[in-house]
SELOKE-981109 format. One record per residue (C-alpha): residue number from 0; residue in one letter; x, y, z. Coordinates in Angstrom, 1 decimal, m for minus. Each point is the difference from the previous one (the first is absolute). Layout:
BEGIN
resi  resn  east  north  up
NUM  a  X  Y  Z
...
This chain:
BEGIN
resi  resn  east  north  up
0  x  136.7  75.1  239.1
1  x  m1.9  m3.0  m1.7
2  x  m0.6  2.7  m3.1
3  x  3.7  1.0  m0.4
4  x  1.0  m3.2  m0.2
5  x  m2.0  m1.0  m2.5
6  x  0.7  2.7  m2.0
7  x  3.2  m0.7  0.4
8  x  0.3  m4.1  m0.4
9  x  m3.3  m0.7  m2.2
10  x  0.3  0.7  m3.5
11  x  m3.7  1.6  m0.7
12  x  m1.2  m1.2  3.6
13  x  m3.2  1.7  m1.1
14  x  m1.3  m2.7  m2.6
15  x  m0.7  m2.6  2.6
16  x  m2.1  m1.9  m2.3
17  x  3.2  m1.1  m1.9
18  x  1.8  m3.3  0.8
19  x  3.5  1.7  m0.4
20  x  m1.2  2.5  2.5
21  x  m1.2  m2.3  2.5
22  x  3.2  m2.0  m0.3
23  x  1.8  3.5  0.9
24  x  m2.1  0.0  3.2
25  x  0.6  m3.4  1.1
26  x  3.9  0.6  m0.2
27  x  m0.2  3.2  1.7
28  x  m1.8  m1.6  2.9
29  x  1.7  m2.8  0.2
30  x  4.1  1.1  m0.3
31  x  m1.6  2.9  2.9
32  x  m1.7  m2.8  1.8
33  x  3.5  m2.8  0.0
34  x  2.2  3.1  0.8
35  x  m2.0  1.2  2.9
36  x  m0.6  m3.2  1.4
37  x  3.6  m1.3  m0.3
38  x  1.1  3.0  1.9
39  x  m2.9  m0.3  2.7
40  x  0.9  m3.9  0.4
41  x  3.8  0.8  0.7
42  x  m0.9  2.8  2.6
43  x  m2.7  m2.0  1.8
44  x  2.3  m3.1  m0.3
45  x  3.0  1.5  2.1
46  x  m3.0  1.5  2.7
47  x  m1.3  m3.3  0.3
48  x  3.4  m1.4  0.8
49  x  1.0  2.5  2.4
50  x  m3.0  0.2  1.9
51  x  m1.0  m3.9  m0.1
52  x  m3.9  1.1  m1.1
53  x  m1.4  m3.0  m2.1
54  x  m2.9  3.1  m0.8
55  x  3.1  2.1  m1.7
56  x  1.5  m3.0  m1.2
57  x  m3.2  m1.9  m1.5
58  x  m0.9  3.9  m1.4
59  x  3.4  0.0  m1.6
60  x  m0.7  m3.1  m2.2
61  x  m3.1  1.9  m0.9
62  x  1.7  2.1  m1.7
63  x  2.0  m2.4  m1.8
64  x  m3.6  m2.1  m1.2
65  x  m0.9  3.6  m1.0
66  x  3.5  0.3  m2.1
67  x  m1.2  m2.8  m1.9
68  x  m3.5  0.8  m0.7
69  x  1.5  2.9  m1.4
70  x  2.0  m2.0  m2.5
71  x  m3.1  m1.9  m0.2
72  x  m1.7  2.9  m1.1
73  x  2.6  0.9  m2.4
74  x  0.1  m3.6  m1.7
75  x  m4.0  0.4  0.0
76  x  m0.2  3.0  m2.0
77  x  2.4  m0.9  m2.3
78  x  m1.7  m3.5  m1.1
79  x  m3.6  2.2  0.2
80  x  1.4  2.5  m2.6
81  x  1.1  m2.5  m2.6
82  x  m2.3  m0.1  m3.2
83  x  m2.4  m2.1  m0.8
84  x  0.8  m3.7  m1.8
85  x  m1.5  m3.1  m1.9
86  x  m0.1  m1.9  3.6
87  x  m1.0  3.7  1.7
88  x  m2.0  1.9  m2.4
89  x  m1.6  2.2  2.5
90  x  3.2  0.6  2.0
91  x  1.7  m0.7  3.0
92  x  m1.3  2.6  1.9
93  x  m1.3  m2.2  2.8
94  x  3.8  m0.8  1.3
95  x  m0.7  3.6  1.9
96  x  m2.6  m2.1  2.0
97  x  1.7  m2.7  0.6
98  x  3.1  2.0  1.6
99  x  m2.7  1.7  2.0
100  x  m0.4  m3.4  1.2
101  x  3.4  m1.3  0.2
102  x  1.1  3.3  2.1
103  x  m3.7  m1.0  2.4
104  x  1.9  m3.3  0.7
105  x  3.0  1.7  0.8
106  x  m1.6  1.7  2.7
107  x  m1.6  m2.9  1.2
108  x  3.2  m2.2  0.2
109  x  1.8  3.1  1.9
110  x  m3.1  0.3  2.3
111  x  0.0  m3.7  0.8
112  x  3.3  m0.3  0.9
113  x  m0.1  3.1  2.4
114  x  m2.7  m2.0  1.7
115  x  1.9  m2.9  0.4
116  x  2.8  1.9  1.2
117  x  m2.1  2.2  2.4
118  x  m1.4  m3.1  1.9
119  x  3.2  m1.6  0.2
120  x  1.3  3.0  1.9
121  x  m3.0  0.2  2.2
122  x  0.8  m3.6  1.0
123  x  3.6  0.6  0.5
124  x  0.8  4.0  0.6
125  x  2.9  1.7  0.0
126  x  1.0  3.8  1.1
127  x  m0.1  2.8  m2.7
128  x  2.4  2.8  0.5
129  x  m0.8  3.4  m0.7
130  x  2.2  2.5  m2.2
131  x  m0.9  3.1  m1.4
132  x  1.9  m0.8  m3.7
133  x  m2.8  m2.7  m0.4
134  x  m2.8  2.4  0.9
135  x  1.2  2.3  m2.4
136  x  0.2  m2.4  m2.7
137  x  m4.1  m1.3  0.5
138  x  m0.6  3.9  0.0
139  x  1.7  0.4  m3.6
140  x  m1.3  m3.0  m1.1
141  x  m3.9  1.0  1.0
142  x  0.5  2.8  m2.2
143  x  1.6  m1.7  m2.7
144  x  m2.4  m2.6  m0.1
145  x  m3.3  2.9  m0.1
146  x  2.1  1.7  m2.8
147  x  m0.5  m3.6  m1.9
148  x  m3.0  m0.6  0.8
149  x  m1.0  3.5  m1.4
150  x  2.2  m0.5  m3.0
151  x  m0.9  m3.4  m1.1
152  x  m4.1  1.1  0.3
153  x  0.5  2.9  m1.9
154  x  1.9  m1.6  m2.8
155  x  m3.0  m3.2  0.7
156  x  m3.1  2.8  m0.6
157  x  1.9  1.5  m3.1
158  x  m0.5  m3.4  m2.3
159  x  m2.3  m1.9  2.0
160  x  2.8  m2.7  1.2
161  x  m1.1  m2.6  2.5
162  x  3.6  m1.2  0.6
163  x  0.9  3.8  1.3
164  x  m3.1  0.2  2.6
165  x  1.0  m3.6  1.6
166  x  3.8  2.1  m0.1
167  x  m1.7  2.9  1.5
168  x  m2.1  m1.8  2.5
169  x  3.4  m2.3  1.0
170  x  2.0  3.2  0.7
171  x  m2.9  1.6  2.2
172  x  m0.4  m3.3  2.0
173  x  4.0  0.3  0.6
174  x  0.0  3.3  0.9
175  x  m2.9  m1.0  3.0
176  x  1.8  m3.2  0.8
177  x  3.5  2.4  0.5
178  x  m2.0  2.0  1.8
179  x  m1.0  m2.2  2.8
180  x  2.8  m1.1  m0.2
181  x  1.5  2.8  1.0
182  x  m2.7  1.2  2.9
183  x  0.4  m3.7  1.4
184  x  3.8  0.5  0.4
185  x  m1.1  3.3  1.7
186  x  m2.2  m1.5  2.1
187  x  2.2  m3.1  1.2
188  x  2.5  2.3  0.8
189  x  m2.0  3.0  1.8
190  x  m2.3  m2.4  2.3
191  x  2.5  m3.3  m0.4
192  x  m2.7  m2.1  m1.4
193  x  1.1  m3.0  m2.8
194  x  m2.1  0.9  m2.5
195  x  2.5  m0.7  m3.3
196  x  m1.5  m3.6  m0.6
197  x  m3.9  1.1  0.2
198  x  0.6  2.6  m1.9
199  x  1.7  m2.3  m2.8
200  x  m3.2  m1.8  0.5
201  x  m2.4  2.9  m1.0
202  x  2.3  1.3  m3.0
203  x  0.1  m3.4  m1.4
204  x  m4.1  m0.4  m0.1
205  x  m0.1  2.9  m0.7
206  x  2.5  m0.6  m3.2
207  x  m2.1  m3.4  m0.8
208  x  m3.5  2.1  0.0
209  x  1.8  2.4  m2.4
210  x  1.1  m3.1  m2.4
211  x  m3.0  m1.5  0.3
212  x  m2.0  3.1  m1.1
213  x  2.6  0.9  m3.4
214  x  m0.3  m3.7  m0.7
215  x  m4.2  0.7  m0.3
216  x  0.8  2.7  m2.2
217  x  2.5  m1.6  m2.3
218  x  m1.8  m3.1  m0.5
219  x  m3.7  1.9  m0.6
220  x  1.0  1.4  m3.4
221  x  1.9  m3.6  m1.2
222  x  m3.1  m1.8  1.0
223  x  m2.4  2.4  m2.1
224  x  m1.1  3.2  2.6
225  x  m3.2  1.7  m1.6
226  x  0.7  3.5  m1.4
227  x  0.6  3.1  2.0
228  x  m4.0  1.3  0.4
229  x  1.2  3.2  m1.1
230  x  1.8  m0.8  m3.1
231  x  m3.4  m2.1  m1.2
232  x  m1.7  2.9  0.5
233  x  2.3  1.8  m2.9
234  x  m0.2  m2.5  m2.2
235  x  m3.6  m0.4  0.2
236  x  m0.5  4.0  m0.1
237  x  2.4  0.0  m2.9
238  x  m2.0  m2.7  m2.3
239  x  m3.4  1.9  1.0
240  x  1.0  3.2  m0.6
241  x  m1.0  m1.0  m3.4
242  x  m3.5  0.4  m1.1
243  x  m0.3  m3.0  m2.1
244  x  1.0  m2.1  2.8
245  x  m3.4  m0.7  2.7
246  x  1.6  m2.5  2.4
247  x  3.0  m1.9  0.5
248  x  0.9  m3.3  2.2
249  x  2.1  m3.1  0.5
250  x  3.0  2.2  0.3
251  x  3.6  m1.5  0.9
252  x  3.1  1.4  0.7
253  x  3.2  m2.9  m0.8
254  x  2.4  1.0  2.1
255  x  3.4  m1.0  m1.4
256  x  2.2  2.5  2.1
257  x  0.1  4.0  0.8
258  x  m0.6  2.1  m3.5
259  x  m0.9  m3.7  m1.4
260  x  m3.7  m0.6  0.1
261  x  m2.4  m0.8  m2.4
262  x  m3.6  0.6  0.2
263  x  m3.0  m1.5  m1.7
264  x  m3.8  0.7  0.4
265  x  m3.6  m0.1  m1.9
266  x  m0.8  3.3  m1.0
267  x  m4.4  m0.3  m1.1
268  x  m0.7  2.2  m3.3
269  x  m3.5  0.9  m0.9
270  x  m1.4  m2.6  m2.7
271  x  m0.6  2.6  m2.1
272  x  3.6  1.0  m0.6
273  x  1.4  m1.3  m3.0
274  x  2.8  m2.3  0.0
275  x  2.5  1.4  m1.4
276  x  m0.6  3.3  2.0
277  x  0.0  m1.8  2.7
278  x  3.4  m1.9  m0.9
279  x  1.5  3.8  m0.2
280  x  m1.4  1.1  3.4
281  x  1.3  m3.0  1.7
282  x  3.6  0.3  m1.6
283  x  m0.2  3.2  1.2
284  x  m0.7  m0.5  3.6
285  x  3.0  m2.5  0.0
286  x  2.6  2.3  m1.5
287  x  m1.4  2.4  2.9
288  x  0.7  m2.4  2.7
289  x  3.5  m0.6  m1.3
290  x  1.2  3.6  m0.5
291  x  m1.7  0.9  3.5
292  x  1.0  m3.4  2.1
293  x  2.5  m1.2  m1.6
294  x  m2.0  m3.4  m0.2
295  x  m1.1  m2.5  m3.4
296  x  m3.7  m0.3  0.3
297  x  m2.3  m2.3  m2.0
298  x  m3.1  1.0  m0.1
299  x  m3.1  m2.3  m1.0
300  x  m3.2  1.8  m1.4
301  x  m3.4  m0.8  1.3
302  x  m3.1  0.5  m2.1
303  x  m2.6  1.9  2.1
304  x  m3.7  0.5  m0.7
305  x  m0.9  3.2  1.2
306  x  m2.2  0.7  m2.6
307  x  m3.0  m2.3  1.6
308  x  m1.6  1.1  2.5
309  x  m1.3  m3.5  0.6
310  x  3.2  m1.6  0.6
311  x  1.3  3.0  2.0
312  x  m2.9  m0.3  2.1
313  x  0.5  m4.0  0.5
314  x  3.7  0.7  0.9
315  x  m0.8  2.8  2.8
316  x  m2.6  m2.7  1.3
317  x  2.6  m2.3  0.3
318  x  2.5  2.1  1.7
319  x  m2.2  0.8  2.5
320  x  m0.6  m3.8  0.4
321  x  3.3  m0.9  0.8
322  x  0.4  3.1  2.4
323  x  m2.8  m1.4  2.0
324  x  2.3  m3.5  0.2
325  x  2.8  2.0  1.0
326  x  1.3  3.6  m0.4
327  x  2.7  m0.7  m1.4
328  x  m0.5  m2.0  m2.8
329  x  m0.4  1.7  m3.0
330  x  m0.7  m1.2  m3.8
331  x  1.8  0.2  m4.2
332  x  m0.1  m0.8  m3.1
333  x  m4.1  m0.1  0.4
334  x  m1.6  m1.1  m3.6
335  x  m3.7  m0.6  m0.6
336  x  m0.7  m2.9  m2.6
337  x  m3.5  0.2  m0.9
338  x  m1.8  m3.3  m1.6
339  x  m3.2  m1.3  m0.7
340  x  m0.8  m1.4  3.6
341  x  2.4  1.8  2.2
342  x  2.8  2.0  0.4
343  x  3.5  m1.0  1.4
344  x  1.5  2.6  2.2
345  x  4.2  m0.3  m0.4
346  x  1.8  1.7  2.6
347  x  3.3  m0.6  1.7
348  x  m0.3  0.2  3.6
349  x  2.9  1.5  2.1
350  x  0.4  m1.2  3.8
351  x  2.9  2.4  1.8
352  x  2.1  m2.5  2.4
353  x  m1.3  1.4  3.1
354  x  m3.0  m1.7  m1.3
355  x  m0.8  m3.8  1.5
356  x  m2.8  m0.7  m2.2
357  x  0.6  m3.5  m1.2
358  x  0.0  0.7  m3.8
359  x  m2.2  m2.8  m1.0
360  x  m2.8  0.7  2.1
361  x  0.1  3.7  m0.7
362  x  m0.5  m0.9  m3.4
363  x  m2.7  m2.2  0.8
364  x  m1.9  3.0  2.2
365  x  0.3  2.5  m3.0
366  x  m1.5  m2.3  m2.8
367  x  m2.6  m0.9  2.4
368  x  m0.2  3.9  0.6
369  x  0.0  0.6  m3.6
370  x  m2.6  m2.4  m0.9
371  x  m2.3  1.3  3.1
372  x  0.2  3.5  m1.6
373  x  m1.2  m0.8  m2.8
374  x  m1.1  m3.5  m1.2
375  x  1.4  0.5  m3.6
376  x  3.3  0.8  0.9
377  x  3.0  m2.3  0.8
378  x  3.3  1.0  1.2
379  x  3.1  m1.3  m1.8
380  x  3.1  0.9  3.0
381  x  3.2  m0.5  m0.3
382  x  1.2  0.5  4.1
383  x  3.6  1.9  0.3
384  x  1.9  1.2  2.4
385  x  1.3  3.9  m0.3
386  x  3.6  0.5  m0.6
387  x  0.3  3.2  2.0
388  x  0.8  0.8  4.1
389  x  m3.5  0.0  1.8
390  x  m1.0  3.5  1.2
391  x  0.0  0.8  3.7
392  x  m3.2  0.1  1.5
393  x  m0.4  3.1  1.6
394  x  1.1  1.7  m4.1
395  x  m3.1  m2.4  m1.3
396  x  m2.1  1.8  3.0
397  x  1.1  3.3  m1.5
């Protein structure tokens, strides 16, 4: 159903990498979303009130939080899609994040106040009568609620939308909180237990774990997540797919919103090459990136000598050096400057963050190291810390 809708409300629903298109999405959700809802809010509403359940009651206004993070959503992807500016020039693609985040407070502020009301109906009870009209309603509104859930992740995997997973994950949470709901009212009335307050209890922390988890998510990407592990892993396949290109690091990904990032990296280039042939292969390799991405990419060259075997050999010493320290250090940008007396060894040393070397003293142990390994040599380091997610450590076993 997800697919005939879009055909039918989203204007080329397939180009997902367009703003316009995106926009298209985010209305789509978020008229279904405030139309559902609504409907859900008024239904629940009149149960609540004629069965005196706070649990129907309190899930009733949780529908009516989720009508407006569904307008949320709708504002969001309308300030996300408007162009770039003098004050914005790389967009305002971010606002999707930050109505991921509004809509994760939302969920908080309903689940806190279910709490509230949950405890003060523990300390002072009250009878719950049970009707079948009510029961029905939870029942239609389970279903409902799984056919938003569905709807809004669907429409959430299609363009890569943070804002629709927190929408999808909000409906799923509401269609389990209905549903005990629903089985407590069963319950209470099959084996006369009062079980509507406890049960208010357990969906509202269960409502707060779910705000506090899309909250995580929002706020990752605003506060600078490292890249997807996979989508490194096309990039950097992409740039070395060309021959001329040995090595590449010091690779970033800027973030400025879904279909809005910008990468930059070090690509190292054989000495050798020419410069202007080297110029062309590197304009290349970022015209690749855009077409295939979608992303701007600068790309700074690194001279590499690969033609001595010395200064290879010095450089493979060193690795292994470093590995001895600590797997997972690893070394760039390694030159060889060869005098009358010595040689300085300049090398930029990168520390993943899993790492808790203190940087100064790691320094201090590889130019000692260095100098042990041979007497003529001293290391020039410039200590860094990599830009990128650290690897698990049963894939660095592998």
């Amino acid at each position: 159903m997800a697919e005939w809708m879009l055909r039918l409300f989203v204007r080329d629903y397939q180009q997902t990498e367009r703003p316009a298109v995106r926009g298209r999405y985010g209305l789509l959700a978020g008229i279904t979303g405030i139309v559902l809802n609504l409907c859900l809010f008024l239904a629940k509403l009149g149960a609540g009130l004629l069965t005196g359940s706070i649990s129907v009651t309190a899930d009733a206004f949780n529908n009516l939080s989720d009508a407006g993070s569904s307008v949320v959503t709708l504002v969001g992807f309308k300030m996300a899609g408007r162009p770039a500016d003098s004050e914005h020039p790389f967009g305002h693609g971010r606002f999707e994040y930050l109505s991921a985040l509004f809509i994760s407070l939302a969920i908080l502020l309903v689940g806190w106040e279910l709490l509230k009301g949950s405890f003060e109906k523990i300390l002072s009870p009250e009878p719950v009568s049970f009707q079948i009209l009510p029961l029905v309603i939870l029942g239609v509104s389970i279903l409902v609620k799984l056919w938003m859930a569905y709807f809004n992740r669907a429409l959430g995997r299609r363009i890569d939308s943070a804002v629709m997973r927190a929408a999808a994950a909000d409906s799923r949470n509401d269609a389990i909180a209905t549903a005990a709901v629903l089985a407590g009212m069963a319950v209470s009335q099959i084996f006369h237990i009062y079980l509507d307050p406890w049960l208010g209890l357990l969906v509202a922390l269960f409502i707060l774990h779910s705000g506090f988890s899309t909250a995580r998510e929002s706020l990752s990407p605003l506060l600078g997540q490292a890249p997807d592990p996979a989508f490194v892993q096309e990039i950097q396949d992409t740039v070395l797919a060309h021959s001329e290109v040995a090595g590449i690091h010091d690779l970033i990904v800027h973030d400025y919103g879904p279909g809005r990032r910008i990468i930059s990296l070090h690509a190292e280039v054989p000495s050798s090459v020419g410069v202007l042939e080297a110029h062309d292969v590197i304009d290349r390799i970022e015209l690749e990136l855009r077409g295939r991405f979608g992303c701007d990419t600068t790309i700074h060259m690194d001279p590499l000598a690969l033609d001595d075997p010395e200064t290879l050999a010095l450089r493979g010493q060193i690795e292994d050096l470093v590995r001895r320290i600590d797997p997972s250090l690893s070394i760039h940008d390694f030159r060889a400057v060869k005098g009358p007396t010595h040689t300085n060894l300049i090398f930029d040393l990168a520390l993943p963050h899993r790492c808790r070397l203190d940087e100064r003293s790691l320094a201090r142990q590889v130019r000692a190291d260095v100098h042990a390994l041979r007497e003529d040599c001293y290391a020039v380091i410039r200590v860094e810390r990599a830009f990128l997610a650290d690897a698990p450590e049963e894939e660095k076993a592998e």
